[in-house]
Residue, then its C-alpha position, 0 to 999 in steps of 0.5 A: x640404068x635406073x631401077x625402082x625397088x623396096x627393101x629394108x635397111x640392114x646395114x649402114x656406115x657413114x662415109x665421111x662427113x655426110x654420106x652412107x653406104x648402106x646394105x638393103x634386102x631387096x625384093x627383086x634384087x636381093x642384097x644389095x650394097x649401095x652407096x648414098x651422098x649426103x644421106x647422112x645430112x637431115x636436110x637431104x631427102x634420102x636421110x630418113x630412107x637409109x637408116x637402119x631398120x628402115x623400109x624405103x621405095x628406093x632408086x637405085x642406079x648402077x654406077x662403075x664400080x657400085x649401086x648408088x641411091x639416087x632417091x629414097x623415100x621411108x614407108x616404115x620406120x618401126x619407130x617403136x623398136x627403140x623404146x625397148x632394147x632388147x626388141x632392138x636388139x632382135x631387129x638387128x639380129x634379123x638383119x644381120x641373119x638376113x645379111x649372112x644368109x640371102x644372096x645378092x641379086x636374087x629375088x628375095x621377096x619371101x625372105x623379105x616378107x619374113x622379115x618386115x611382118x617378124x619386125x612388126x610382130x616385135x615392134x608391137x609387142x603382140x608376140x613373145x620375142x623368143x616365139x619371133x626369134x624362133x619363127x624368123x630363124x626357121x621360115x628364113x632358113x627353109x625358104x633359103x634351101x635349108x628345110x628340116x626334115x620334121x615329117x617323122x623320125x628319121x629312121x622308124x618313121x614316127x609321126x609322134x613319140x614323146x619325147x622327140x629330139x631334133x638334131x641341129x647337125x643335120x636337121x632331123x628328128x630321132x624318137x625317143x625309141x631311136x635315139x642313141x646316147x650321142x643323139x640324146x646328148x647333142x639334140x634337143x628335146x622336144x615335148x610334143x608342143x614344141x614339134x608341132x611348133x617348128x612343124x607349123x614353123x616349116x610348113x605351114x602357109x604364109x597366112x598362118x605363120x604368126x597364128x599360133x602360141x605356144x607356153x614355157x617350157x615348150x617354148x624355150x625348146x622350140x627356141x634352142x633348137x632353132x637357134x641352134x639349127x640357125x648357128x649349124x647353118x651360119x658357121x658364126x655367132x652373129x655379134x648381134x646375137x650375143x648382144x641380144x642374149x644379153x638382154x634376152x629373159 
């Protein structure tokens, strides 16, 4: 059976001498492994809609054992992420976060919205990439089943309080009046900029996400903890994190 799908490439290896296999964050089918003959070829028509990094209208049929791509046609290629290393870097610490967290075959079209309006924000270089960074990794997260609890503190019930400190462990807010020294040396401080940041993150609507700002050192807060939330979820240092953070101000 043939299907037609959308997704972005975030994986690719070459096979051979000519042909790749590719992992792809679909729309409708979540994540999906497929393998591409002769796609690595400049003359084949699905070369330029299997790289990495790319948003293609895909065919898609099911073979023995694996999806095979039959066609491949790129709608967006973010070309302007390779003139910036560190911006490269961010792309492909999204894709990896995207390939560890989002289940295959699944509907995936929110987790892939994020995504590919996060990779446009960076390519253009509109948005700080630790606002970006943070963004992706918190919406991902709480769109997957992991939402934070960043209504109140967890035990009196404190909408605001500065400071605040957000737990990574298990993702709730303590106010300063509650937080015991391990809470305290564990969490991480938030001012009252930074909270209202990852609430807007959590629980703002889609049209509203990428509308906000937010200055040092508020930033830097709001970016420690969802990293850190991110890695609590994950289990793993993702390599391209490490890589990113090397170029990272």
């Amino acid at each position: 059976m043939t299907t037609k799908t959308k997704g972005l490439i975030i994986r690719e290896q070459v096979v051979g001498e000519s042909d790749r296999i590719v992992t792809v964050l679909t729309r409708d089918m979540g994540v999906l492994r497929a393998f591409a003959r002769r796609a690595k070829n400049p003359k084949d028509s699905k070369s330029a809609g299997t790289q990495l990094l790319c948003y293609s209208a895909l065919t898609v049929y099911r073979g023995r054992d694996k999806y095979i791509i039959s066609d491949a046609r790129p709608e967006e290629v973010f070309f302007e992420l390779r003139r910036d290393v560190a911006a490269l870097a961010l792309a492909q610490y999204f894709c990896e976060a995207a390939y560890l967290m989002i289940p295959a075959e699944t509907d995936s079209e929110t987790p892939l919205r994020i995504i590919l309006n996060s990779l446009h924000f960076l390519a253009k270089g509109t948005r700080p990439q630790k606002q970006l960074k943070a963004l992706t990794e918190l919406r991902l997260l709480s769109t997957l089943g992991y939402l934070p609890d960043l209504v109140a503190c967890a035990d009196c019930a404190a909408y605001e309080h500065d400071p605040m400190y957000f737990l990574p462990e298990n993702g709730l807010l303590r106010c300063g009046d509650c937080a015991g020294e391990e809470d305290v040396r564990r969490g991480v401080r938030l001012s009252p900029g930074a909270l209202t940041a990852m609430r807007h993150i959590v629980y703002s609507d889609f049209e509203k996400l990428y509308a906000f700002s937010l200055p040092e050192p508020a930033l830097s807060e709001l970016a420690e903890a969802s990293e850190r939330y991110a890695l609590q979820i994950l289990h793993t240092l993702p390599k391209t994190l490490e890589f990113y953070r090397s170029f990272a101000e």
